[in-house]
C-alpha positions in Angstrom: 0.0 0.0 0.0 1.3 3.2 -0.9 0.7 6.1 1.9 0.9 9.5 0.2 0.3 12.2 2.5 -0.8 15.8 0.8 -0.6 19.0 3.2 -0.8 22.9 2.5 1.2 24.7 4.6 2.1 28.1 5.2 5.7 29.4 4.9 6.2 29.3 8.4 4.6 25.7 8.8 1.3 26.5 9.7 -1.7 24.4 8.2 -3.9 26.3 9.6 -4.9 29.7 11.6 -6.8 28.0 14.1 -8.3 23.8 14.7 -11.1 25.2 12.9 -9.6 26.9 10.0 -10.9 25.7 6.7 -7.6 25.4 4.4 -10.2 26.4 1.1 -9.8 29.9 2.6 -6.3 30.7 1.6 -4.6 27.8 -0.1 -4.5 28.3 -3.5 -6.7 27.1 -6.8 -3.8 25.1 -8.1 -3.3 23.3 -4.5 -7.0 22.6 -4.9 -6.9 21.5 -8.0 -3.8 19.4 -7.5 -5.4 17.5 -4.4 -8.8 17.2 -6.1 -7.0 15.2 -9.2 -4.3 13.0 -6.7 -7.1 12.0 -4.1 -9.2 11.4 -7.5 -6.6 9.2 -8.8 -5.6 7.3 -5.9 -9.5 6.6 -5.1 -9.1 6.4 -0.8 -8.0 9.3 1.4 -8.1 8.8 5.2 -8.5 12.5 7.9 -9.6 13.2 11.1 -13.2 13.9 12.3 -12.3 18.0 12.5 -10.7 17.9 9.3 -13.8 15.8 7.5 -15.9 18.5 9.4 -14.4 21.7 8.2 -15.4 19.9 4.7 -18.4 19.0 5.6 -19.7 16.8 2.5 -18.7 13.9 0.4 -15.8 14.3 -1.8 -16.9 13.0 -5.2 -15.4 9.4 -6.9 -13.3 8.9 -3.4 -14.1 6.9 -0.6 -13.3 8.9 2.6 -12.1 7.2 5.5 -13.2 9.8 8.8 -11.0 8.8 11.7 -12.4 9.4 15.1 -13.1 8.4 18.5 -16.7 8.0 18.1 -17.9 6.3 15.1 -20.9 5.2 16.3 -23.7 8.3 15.6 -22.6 8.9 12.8 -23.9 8.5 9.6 -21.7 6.3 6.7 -22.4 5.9 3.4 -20.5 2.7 2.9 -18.0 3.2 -0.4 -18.6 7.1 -0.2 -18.0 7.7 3.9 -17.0 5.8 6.2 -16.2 6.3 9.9 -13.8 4.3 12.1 -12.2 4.3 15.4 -9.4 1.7 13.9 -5.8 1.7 13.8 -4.1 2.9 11.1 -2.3 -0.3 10.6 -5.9 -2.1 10.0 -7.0 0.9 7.6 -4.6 -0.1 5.2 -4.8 -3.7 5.5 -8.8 -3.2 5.5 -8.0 -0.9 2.5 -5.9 -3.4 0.4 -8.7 -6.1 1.1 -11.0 -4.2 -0.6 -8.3 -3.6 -3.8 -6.9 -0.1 -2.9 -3.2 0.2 -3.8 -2.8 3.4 -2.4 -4.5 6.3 0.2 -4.4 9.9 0.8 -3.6 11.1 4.1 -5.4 14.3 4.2 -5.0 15.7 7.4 -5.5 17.2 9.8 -1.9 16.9 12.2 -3.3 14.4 14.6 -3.8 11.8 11.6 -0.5 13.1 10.1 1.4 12.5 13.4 -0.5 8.8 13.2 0.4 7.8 10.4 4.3 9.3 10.5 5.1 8.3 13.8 4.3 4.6 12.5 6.7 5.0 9.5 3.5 3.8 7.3 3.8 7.4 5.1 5.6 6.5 1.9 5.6 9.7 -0.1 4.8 13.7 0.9 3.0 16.2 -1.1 3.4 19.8 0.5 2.6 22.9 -1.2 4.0 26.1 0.9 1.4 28.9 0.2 3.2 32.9 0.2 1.8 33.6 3.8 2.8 33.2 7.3 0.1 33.4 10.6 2.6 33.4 13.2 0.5 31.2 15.0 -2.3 28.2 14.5 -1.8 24.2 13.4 1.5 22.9 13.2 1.8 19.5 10.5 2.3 17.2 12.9 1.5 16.8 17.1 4.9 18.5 18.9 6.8 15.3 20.6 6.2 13.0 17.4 9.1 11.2 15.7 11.4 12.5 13.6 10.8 11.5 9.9 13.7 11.8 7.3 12.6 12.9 3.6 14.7 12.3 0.5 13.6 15.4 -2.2 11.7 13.7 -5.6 10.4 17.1 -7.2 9.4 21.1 -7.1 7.0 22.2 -8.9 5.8 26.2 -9.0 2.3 26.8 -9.0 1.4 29.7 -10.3 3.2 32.8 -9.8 4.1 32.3 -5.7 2.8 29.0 -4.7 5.5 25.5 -4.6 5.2 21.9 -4.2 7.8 20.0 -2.8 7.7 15.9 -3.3 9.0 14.1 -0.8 9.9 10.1 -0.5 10.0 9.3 3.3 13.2 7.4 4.0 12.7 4.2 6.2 
């Protein structure tokens, strides 16, 4: 299974103002449209129950995984949304049962931290956006592991906007 994980992130390594920040508000079109056609491609992405809320709907052709503590109450739509309360280790297995070869991990930096601190994250997708809040949502939990990266790629995006690819070195 191939773990991809795809974060905005402000110049100063923010991915967000605040817990409830919705990243739609100042990442740019071609971040959007970059993680619209990846998550399309790859068919699976996996977040966290804030993240899935600042969404708040079904992101078409993908099956969403919603990671939280409390799956029961809320409402699946199995293939479209699903919640769980599993490990990430059983995701993917679950995942690759049902003929997934790879997953998104969307966010936010709880589900980030889950999946790096288990060295499961195969390759990183993060596009650093021209602005700096001082302050908000780091990447990942502070404490977490440290996680090597080996540079694949950058890519511009428009006139201010780049996207680093990442292989994560085991």
């Amino acid at each position: 299974m191939n773990v991809v994980l795809i974060a905005a992130m402000t110049a100063d390594g923010r991915i967000a103002r605040s817990e409830s920040d919705l990243s739609l508000d100042w990442t740019s079109a071609e971040d959007r449209r970059f993680f619209v056609e990846k998550s399309r491609e790859i068919g699976a992405l996996i977040m966290g129950r804030k993240t899935w809320e600042t969404i708040g709907k079904p992101l078409p052709g993908r099956l969403t995984l919603v990671m939280t503590g409390q799956p029961q109450g809320q409402t699946s739509v199995p293939g479209v949304v699903e919640f769980t309360d599993k490990e990430p280790e059983r995701i993917l297995q679950e995942l690759s049962e049902r003929g997934y070869d790879a997953v998104v991990i969307a966010g936010g930096a709880s589900v980030y931290s889950e999946f790096l601190d288990r060295q499961l994250v195969d390759e990183v997708y993060i596009t650093m956006e021209p602005l700096m809040f001082s302050q908000g949502v780091s990447l990942t939990r502070a404490g977490g592991l440290p996680v090597s990266l080996a540079l694949r790629e950058v890519s511009r995006l428009g006139t201010d906007t780049v996207r680093l690819h990442y292989r994560v070195l085991k």
